[in-house]
C-alpha beads as a LAMMPS data file, in Angstrom:
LAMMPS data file: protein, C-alpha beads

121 atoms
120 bonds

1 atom types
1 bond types

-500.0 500.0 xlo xhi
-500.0 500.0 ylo yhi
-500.0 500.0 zlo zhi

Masses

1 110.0

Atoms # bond

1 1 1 247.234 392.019 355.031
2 1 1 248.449 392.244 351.511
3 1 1 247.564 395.016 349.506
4 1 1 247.140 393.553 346.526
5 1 1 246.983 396.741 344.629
6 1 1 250.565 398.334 345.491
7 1 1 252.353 394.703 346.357
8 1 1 255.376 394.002 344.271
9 1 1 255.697 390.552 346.101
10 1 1 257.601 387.721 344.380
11 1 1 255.212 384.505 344.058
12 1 1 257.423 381.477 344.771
13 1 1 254.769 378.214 344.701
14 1 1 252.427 378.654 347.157
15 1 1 253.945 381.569 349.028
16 1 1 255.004 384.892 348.195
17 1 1 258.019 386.474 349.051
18 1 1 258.050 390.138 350.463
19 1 1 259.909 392.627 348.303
20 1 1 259.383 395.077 351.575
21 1 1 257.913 397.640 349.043
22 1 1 255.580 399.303 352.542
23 1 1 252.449 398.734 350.755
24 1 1 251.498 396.607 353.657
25 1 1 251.861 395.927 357.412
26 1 1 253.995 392.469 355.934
27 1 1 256.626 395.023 355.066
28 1 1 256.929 396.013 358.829
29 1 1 256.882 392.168 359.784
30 1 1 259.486 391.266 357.625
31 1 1 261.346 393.608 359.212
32 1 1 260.881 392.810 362.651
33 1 1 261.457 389.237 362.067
34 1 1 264.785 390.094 360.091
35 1 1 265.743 392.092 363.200
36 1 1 264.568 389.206 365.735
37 1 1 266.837 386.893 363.624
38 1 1 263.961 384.485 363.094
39 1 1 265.159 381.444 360.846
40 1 1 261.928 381.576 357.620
41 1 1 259.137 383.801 356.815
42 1 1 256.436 382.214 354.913
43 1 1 253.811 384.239 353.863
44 1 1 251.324 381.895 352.417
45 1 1 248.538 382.144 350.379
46 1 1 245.911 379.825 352.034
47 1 1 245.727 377.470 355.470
48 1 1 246.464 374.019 353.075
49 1 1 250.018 375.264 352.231
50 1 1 251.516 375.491 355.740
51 1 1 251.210 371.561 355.997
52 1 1 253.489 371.744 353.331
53 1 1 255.955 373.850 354.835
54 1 1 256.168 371.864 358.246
55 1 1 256.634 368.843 356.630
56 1 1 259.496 369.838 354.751
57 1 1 260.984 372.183 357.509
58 1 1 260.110 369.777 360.410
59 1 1 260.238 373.232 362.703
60 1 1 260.634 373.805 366.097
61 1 1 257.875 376.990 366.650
62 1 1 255.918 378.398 364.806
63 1 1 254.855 382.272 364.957
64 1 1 251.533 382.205 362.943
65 1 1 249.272 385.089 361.913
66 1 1 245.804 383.862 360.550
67 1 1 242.021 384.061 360.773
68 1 1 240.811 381.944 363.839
69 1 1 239.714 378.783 361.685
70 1 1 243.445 378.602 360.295
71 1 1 245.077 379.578 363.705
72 1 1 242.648 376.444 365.208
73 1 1 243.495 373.967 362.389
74 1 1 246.948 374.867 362.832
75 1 1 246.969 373.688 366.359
76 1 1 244.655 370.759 365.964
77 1 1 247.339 369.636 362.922
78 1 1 250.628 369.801 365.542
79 1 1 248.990 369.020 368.821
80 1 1 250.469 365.437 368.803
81 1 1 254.020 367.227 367.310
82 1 1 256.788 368.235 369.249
83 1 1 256.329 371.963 367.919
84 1 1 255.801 375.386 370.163
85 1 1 253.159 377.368 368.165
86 1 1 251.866 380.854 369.038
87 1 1 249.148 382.763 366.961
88 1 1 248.487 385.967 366.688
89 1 1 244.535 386.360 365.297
90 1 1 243.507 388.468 362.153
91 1 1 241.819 391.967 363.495
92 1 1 240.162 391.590 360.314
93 1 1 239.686 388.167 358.176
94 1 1 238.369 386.873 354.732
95 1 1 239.869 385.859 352.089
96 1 1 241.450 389.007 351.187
97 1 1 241.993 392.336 352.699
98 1 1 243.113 391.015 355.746
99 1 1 244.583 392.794 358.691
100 1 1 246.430 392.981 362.078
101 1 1 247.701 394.681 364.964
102 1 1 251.061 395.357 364.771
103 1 1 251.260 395.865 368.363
104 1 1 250.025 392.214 369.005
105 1 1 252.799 390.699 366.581
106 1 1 255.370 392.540 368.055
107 1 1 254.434 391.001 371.183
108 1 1 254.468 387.568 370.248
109 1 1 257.295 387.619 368.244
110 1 1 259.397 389.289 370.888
111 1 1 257.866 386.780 373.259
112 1 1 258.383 383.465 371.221
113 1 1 262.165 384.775 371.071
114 1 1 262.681 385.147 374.938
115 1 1 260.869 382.074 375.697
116 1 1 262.919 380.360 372.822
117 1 1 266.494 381.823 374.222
118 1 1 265.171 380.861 378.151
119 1 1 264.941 376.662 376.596
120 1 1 268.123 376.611 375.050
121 1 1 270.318 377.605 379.038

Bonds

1 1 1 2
2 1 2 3
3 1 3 4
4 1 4 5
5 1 5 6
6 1 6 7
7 1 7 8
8 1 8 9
9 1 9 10
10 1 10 11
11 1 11 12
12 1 12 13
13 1 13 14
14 1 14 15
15 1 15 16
16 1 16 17
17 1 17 18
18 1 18 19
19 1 19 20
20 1 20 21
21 1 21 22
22 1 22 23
23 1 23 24
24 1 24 25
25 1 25 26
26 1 26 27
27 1 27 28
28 1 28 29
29 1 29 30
30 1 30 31
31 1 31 32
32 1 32 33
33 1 33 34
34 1 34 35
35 1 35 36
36 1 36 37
37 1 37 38
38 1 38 39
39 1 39 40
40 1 40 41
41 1 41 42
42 1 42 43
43 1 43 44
44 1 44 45
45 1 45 46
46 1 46 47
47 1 47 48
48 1 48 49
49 1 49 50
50 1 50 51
51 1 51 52
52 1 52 53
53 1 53 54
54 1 54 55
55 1 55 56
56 1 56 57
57 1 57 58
58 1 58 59
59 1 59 60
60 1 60 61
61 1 61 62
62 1 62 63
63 1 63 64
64 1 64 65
65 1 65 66
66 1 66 67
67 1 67 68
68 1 68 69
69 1 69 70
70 1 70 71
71 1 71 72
72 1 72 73
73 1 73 74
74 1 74 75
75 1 75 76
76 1 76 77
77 1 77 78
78 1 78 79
79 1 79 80
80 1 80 81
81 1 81 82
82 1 82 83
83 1 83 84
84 1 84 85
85 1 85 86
86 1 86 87
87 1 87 88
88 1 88 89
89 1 89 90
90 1 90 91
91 1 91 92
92 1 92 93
93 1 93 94
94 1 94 95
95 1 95 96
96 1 96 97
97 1 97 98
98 1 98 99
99 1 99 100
100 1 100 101
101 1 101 102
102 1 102 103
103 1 103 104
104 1 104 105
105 1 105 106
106 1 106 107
107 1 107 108
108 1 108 109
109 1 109 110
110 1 110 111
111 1 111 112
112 1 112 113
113 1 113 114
114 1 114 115
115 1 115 116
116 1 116 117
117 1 117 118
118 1 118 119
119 1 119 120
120 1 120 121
């Protein structure tokens, strides 16, 4: 999803940190979460890094958008946690160039957030 041509991302260790520059569709993400008041972004650079991240954040959900294989992994990897994980699939995958529907995130995030406010009454 990020265009690596136009992206004036910030790379932080293994993730990058959107500037929100609207070279890419992780522009219009960021904002969304921002607006859903969603705790982290992490926009990683490969599958490996998010065990990283959920060891040191110990989450609660997860939102994830990936490729299939990383979606999968990421569920076989917290099956046994307590963690809530939705996925939203890659309309297009590889190791770069990647894309999604916008739509379909919008969805899920908006979904993960009611279901999220409905657990804590």
């Amino acid at each position: 999803m990020r265009n690596t041509v136009v992206c004036a991302a910030i790379e932080k260790d293994r993730c990058y940190i959107c500037t929100e520059c609207g070279g890419c569709k992780i522009s219009d993400i960021t904002k969304l979460i921002r607006k859903l008041n969603y705790r982290d972004l992490y926009i990683v650079k490969g599958g490996r890094a998010i065990e990283k991240i959920i060891r040191e954040q110990k989450p609660e959900a997860i939102v994830g958008i990936a490729c299939f294989f990383e979606g999968n992994q990421a569920f076989k990897m917290l099956k046994d946690e307590n963690v809530a994980v939705q996925f939203v699939p890659l309309t297009k995958d590889g190791c770069a160039t990647t894309d999604t529907d916008l739509t379909e995130v919008e969805k899920v995030l908006k979904y993960a957030v009611c279901s999220e406010s409905n657990l804590k009454r």
